[in-house]
C-alpha positions as CSV (number, residue, x, y, z in Angstrom):
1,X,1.5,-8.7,-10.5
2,X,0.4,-10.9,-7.8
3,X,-3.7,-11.4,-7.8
4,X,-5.2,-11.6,-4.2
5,X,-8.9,-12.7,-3.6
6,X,-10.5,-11.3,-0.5
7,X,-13.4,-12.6,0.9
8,X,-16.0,-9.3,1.2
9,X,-18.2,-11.1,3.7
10,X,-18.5,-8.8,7.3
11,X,-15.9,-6.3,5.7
12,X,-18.4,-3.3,6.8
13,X,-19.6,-4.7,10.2
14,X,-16.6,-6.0,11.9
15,X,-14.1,-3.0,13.4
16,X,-10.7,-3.0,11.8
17,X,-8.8,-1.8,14.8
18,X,-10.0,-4.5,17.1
19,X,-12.7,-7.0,15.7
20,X,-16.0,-5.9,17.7
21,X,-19.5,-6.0,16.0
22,X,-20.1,-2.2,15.1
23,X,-23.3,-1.0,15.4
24,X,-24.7,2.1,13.5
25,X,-25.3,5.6,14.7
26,X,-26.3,7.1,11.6
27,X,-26.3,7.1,8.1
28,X,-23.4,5.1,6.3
29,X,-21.5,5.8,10.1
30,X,-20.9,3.0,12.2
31,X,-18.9,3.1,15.4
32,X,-17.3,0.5,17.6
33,X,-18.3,0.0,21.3
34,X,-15.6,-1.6,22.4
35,X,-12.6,1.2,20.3
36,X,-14.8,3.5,19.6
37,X,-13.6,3.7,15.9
38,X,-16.4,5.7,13.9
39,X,-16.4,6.2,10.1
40,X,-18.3,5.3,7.3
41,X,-19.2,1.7,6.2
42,X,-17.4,1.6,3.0
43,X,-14.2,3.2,4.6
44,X,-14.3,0.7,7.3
45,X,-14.6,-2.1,4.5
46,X,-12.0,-0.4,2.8
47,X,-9.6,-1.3,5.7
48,X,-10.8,-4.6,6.1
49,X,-10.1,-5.4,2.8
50,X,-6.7,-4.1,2.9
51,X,-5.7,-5.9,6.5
52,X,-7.0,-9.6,4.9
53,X,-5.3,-8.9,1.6
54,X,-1.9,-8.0,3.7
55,X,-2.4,-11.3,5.5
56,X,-2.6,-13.4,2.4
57,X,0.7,-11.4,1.7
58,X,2.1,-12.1,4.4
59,X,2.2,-8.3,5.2
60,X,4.6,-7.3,2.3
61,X,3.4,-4.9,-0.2
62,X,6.1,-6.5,-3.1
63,X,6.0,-9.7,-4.8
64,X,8.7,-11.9,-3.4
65,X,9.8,-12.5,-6.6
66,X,10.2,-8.4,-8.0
67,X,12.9,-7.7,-9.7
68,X,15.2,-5.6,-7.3
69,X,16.9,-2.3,-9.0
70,X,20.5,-2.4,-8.6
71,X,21.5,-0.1,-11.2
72,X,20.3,3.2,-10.2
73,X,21.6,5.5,-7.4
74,X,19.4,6.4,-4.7
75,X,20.2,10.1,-5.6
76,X,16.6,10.5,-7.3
77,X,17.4,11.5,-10.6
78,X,17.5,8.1,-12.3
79,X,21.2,8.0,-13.3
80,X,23.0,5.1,-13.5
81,X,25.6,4.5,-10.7
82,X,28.1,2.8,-13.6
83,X,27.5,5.1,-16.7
84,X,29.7,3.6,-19.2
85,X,32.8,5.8,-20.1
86,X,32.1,7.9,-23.0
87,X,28.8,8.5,-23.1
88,X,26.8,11.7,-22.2
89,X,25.4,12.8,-18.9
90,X,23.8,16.4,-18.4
91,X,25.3,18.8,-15.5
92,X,24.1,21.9,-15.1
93,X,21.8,21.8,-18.5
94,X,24.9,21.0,-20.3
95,X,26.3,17.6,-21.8
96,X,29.5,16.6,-20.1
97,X,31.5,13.6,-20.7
């Protein structure tokens, strides 16, 4: 698994959607002037966070070099699309072959 660093400096003062100075309007709420975004500080560091660790990964949320699974179906129950002949599957509750 792929280890990212983020810089945590102005994660809670800078707005997420649009990168204005937010000011605050209460406890633990600050809110944008320029979007008007308003949460909490560590929710808005939370996204900040996120949106510099996407960068550094070049916005994909797999490693580039994952493993790719090519041996299941996309059918959701986790069968093997080339079950090998002779061996048992369930259908139904019951083995078939």
């Amino acid at each position: 698994m792929p280890l990212f660093v983020v810089d945590p400096a102005n994660t809670s003062s800078t707005c997420p959607r649009c990168g204005a100075k937010l000011v605050e309007v209460g406890y633990r709420r600050l809110r944008c002037p320029n979007c008007g975004l308003e949460a909490d500080r560590d929710t808005i560091a939370i996204l900040n966070i996120e949106e510099r660790a996407l960068s550094q990964m070049e916005g994909t949320l797999a490693s580039p070099t994952a493993p790719q699974v090519t041996d299941v179906s996309p059918n959701g129950w986790g069968e093997p699309v080339n079950r090998p002949k002779g061996t048992l599957a369930l259908q139904g509750g019951e083995e078939v072959r």
